[in-house]
C-alpha positions in Angstrom: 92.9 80.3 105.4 95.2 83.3 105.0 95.9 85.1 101.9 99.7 85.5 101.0 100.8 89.6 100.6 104.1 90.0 98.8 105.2 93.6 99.5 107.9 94.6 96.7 110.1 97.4 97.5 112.6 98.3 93.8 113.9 101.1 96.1 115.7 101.4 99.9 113.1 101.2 102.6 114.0 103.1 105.4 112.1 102.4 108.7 110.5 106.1 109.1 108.2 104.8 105.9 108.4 101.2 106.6 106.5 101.7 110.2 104.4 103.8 108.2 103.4 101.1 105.5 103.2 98.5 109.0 103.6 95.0 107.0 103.6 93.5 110.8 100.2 94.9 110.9 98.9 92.3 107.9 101.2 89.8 109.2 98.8 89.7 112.3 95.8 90.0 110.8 94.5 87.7 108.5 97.5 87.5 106.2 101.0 85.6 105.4 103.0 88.3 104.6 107.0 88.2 102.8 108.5 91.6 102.4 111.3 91.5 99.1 114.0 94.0 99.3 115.1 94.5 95.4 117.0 97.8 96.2 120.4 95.9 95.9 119.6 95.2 92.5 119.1 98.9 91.4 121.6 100.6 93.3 125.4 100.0 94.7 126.5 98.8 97.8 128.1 101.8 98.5 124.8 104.3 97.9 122.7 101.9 100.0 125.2 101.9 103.0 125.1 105.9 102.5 121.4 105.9 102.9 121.4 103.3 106.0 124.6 104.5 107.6 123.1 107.2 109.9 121.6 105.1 112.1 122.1 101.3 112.7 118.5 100.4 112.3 117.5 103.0 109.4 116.8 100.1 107.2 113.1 98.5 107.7 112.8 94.8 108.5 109.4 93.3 107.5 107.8 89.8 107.6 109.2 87.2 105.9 112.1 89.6 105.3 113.8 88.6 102.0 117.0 90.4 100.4 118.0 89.6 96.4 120.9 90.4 95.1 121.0 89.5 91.3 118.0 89.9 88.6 118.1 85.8 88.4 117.2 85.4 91.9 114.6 87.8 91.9 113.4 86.5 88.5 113.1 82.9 90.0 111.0 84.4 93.0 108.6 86.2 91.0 108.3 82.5 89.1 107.4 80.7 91.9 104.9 83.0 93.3 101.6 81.3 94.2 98.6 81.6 92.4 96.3 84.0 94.3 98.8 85.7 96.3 99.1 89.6 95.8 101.7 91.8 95.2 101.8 95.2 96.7 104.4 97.4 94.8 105.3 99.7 97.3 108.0 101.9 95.1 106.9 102.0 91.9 104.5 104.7 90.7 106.4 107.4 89.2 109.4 105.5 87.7 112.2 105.6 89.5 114.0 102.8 89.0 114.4 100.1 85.6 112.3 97.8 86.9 109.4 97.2 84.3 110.3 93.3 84.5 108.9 92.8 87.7 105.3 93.6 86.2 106.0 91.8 83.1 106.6 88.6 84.8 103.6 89.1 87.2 101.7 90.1 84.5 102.8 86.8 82.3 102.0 84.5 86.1 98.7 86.7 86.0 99.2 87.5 89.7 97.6 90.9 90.7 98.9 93.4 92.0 98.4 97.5 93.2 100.7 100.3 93.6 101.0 103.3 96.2 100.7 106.8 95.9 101.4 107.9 99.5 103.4 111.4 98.6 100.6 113.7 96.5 102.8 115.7 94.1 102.3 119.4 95.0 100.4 121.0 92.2 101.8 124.2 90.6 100.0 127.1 91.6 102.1 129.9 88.5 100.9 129.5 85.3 105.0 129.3 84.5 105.2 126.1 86.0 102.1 124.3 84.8 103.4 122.9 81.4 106.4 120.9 83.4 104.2 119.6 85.5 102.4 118.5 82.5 105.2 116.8 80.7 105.9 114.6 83.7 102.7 113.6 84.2 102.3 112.7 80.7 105.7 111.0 80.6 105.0 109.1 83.9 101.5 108.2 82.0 103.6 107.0 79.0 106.3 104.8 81.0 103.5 103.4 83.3 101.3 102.4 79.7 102.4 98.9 80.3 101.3 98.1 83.9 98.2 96.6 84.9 97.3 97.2 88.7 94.1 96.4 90.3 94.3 99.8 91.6 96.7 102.6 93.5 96.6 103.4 97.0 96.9 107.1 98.1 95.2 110.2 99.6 92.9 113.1 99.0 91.6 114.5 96.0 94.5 115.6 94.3 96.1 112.4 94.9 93.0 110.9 93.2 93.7 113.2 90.4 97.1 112.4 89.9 96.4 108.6 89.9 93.7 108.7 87.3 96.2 110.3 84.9 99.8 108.7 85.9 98.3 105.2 86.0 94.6 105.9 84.6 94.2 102.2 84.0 93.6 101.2 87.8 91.1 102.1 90.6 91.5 105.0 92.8 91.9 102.9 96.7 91.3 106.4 99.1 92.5 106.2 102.5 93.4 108.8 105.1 97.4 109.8 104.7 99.4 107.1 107.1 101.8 110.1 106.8 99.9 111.6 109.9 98.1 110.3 113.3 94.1 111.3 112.8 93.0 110.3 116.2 94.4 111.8 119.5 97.5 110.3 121.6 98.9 110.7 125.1 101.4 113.7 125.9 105.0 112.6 126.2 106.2 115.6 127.7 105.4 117.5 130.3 103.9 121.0 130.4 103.5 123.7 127.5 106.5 123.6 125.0 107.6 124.6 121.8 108.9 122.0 119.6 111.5 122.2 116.7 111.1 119.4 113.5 114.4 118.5 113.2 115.7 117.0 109.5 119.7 116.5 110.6 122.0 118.8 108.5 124.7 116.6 109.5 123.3 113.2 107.6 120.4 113.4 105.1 119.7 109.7 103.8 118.7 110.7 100.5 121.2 113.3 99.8 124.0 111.0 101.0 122.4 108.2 98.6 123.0 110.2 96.0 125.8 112.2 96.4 125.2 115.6 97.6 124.9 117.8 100.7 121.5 119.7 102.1 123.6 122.2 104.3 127.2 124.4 102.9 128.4 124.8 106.8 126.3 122.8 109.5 128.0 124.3 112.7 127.2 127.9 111.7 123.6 126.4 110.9 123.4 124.9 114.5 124.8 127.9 115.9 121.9 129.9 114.2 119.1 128.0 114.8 120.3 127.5 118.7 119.7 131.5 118.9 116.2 131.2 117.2 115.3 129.0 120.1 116.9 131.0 123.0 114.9 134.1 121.3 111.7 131.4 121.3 112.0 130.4 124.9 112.4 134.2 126.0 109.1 135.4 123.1 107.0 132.7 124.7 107.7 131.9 128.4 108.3 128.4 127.4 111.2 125.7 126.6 111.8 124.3 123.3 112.0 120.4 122.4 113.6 118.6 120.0 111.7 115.9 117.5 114.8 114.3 116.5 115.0 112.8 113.3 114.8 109.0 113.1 117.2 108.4 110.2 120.5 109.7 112.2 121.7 109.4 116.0 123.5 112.6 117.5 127.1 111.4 118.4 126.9 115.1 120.0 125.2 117.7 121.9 124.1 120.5 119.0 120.9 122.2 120.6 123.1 123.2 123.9 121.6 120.6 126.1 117.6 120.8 124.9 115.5 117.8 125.3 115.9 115.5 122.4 113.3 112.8 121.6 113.6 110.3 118.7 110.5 108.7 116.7 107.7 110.5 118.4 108.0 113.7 115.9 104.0 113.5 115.2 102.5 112.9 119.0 105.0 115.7 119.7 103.2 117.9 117.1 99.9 117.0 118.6 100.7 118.6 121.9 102.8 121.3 121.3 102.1 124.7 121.6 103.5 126.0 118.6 106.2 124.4 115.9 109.5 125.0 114.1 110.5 123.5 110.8 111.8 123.5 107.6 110.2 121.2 105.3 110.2 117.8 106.7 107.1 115.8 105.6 105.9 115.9 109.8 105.0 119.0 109.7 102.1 118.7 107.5 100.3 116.9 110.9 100.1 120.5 111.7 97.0 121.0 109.3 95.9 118.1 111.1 95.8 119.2 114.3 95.5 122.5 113.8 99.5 123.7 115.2 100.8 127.2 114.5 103.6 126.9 112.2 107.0 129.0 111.8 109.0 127.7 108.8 112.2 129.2 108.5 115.3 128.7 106.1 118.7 129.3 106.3 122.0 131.2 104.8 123.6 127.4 104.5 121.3 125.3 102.4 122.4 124.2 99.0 120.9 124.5 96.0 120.0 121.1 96.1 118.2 121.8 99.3 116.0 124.8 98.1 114.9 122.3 94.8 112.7 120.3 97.7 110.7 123.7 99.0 107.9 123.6 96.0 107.6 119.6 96.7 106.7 120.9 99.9 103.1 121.4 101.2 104.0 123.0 104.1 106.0 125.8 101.8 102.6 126.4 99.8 100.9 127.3 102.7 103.9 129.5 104.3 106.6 131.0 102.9 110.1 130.1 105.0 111.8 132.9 106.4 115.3 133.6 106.8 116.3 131.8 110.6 118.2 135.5 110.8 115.3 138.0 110.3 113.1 136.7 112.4 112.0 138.5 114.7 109.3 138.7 117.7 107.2 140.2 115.2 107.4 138.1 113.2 107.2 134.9 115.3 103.8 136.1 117.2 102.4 136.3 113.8 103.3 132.8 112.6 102.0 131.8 116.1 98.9 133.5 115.2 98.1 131.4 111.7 94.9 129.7 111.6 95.5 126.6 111.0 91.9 125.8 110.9 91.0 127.4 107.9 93.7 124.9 106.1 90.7 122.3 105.4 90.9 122.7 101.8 94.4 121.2 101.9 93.6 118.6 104.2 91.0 117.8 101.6 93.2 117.7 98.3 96.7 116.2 100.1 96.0 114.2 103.0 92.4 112.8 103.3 89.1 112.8 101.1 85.9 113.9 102.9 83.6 110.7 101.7 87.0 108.7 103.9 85.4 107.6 107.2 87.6 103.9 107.4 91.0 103.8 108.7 93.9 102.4 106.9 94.0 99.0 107.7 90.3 98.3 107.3 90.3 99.9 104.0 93.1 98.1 102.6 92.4 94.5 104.1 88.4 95.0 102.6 90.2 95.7 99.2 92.4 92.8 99.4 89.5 90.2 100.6 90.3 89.6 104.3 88.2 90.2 107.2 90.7 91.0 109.9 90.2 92.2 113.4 91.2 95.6 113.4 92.7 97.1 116.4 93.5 100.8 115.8 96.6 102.5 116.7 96.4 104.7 119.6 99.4 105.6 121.1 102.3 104.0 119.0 103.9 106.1 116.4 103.5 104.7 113.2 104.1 107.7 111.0 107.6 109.5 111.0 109.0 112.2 108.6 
């Protein structure tokens, strides 16, 4: 007999960390699965058609695919939910949204439930910032006083940390990061490359959501980073690809004719000889598998923008430099970083050493299933 999975999403779900999550995956294995969209009743029509509007399938479709749009239908849901079904919240462990109701009325149907903590919080590393970072953790603890999970899913040790004092009432559930691939794939392009993480200046989901921009003057930034590669391509005898972001189609040519390849950002990574970014959440497979790493900025990027670079792990490792000063210098010496003495934060962000079970096994044991797990191999999964 299956067991029912509710996931519960209080925010937008985008695909990028739908496919990630993979509620197909226990849909296929053991479980009947519904996935509740409750974003409508936290936000407007008009900031959830900003997030989605990049790209006409941004928004993730899941099993059983259900969309509210008042607080009584949703309420009526949660009423009728089965006795020994769980509920996986998939948005809620900092509090971003007013949605403490949900857990009251699961906790009044005394139907469990668990909680993810996929994005470890960069820790401050200046003894300035330490006592923010302490207030919000303390607040988080304070708001979150009230829930009763049977535990929180996330990664590494820090994550494990941050669990035990945001929501110190549930169990610790470890798993490796589904933010990166762990085991091999299959090259998808052809010979030695460089590869540029792209995060889309023209249409940033989140920024559009809530109503500000990540880039002052996008052509001039285009025009910028199009010379960084041609100086690339000339520095190291090979072309440069483009991982194109998965939350926005180009309606035009801005990289002057250079391969573009959508939703295969990570297996890119995996094969490349060395990478480009900024700060997008990919580029942290590159502690993974080991990928020299220039991180650059640029003269454009807001305010708003630069508030994301401490969030970033990537950016506590290597410090961006301006897309303008760098030079072959320079660039040979970011080629040069060894990514293999990076275990440390492999350790504390992305995976625990005592994790030897993928994903999927770990989280169908927890929830009482024995499924037939078939790994991923060569399907991305993971996005940015």
């Amino acid at each position: 007999m299956s067991k029912k999975l509710i996931f519960i999403g209080s925010l937008p779900t985008s695909k990028l960390f739908g496919e990630k999550l993979d509620a197909w995956w226990f849909s296929n294995h053991g479980f009947e699965v519904e996935f509740w969209d409750l974003s409508k009743l936290f936000f407007t029509n008009d900031r959830l058609s900003a997030y989605f509007g990049g790209k006409h399938d941004y928004r993730y479709i899941g099993p059983g695919h259900r969309i509210f749009e008042n607080v009584d239908e949703a309420k009526g849901a949660l009423s009728e939910i089965a006795d020994g079904t769980i509920v996986w919240h998939i948005s809620r462990f900092y509090k971003l949204a007013p949605d403490d109701w949900i857990f009251a009325e699961l906790r009044r149907r005394n139907i469990s439930y668990c909680l993810q903590h996929f994005d470890t919080l960069i820790e401050p590393t200046s003894i300035g910032q330490k006592p923010r970072y302490w207030l919000r953790t303390q607040r988080q603890r304070y708001l979150n006083k009230q829930l009763a999970p049977e535990f929180v899913v996330g990664s590494g040790r820090l994550g494990r940390k941050q669990s035990q004092s945001v929501v110190p009432q549930a169990r610790f559930v470890s798993i490796p990061s589904i933010k990166v691939l762990w085991r091999p794939s299959e090259p998808i392009a052809d010979g030695a490359y460089n590869l540029f993480v792209d995060e889309n200046v023209d249409y940033a989901p989140d920024a559009n959501m809530l109503g500000y921009t990540i880039s002052s003057d996008p052509d001039a930034y285009y025009a910028r980073m199009n010379k960084l590669f041609d100086d690339i391509e000339e520095w190291s005898g090979s072309p440069v690809i483009i991982a194109a972001s998965g939350k926005y189609h180009y309606k035009q040519d801005r990289f002057n004719g250079r391969p573009l390849i959508y939703g295969q950002t990570l297996r890119l990574i995996q094969h490349a000889r060395g990478v480009i970014g900024h700060m997008s959440l990919a580029l942290e497979q590159c502690l993974v598998s080991e990928k020299p790493l220039l991180v650059v900025d640029d003269p454009s990027f807001t305010v708003e923008k630069r508030r994301g670079y401490p969030l970033s792990l990537i950016h506590l490792l290597i410090k961006p430099i301006n897309v303008e000063e760098v030079s072959k210098q320079t660039y040979l010496q970011a080629m040069s970083l060894k990514m293999e003495n990076m275990r440390n934060l492999v350790l504390d962000y992305l995976k625990e050493d005592s994790v030897t079970s993928d994903y999927y096994s770990i989280i169908s044991s927890e929830l009482g299933v024995d499924a037939k797990f078939e790994r991923r191999q060569t399907s991305e999964k993971a996005g940015k």
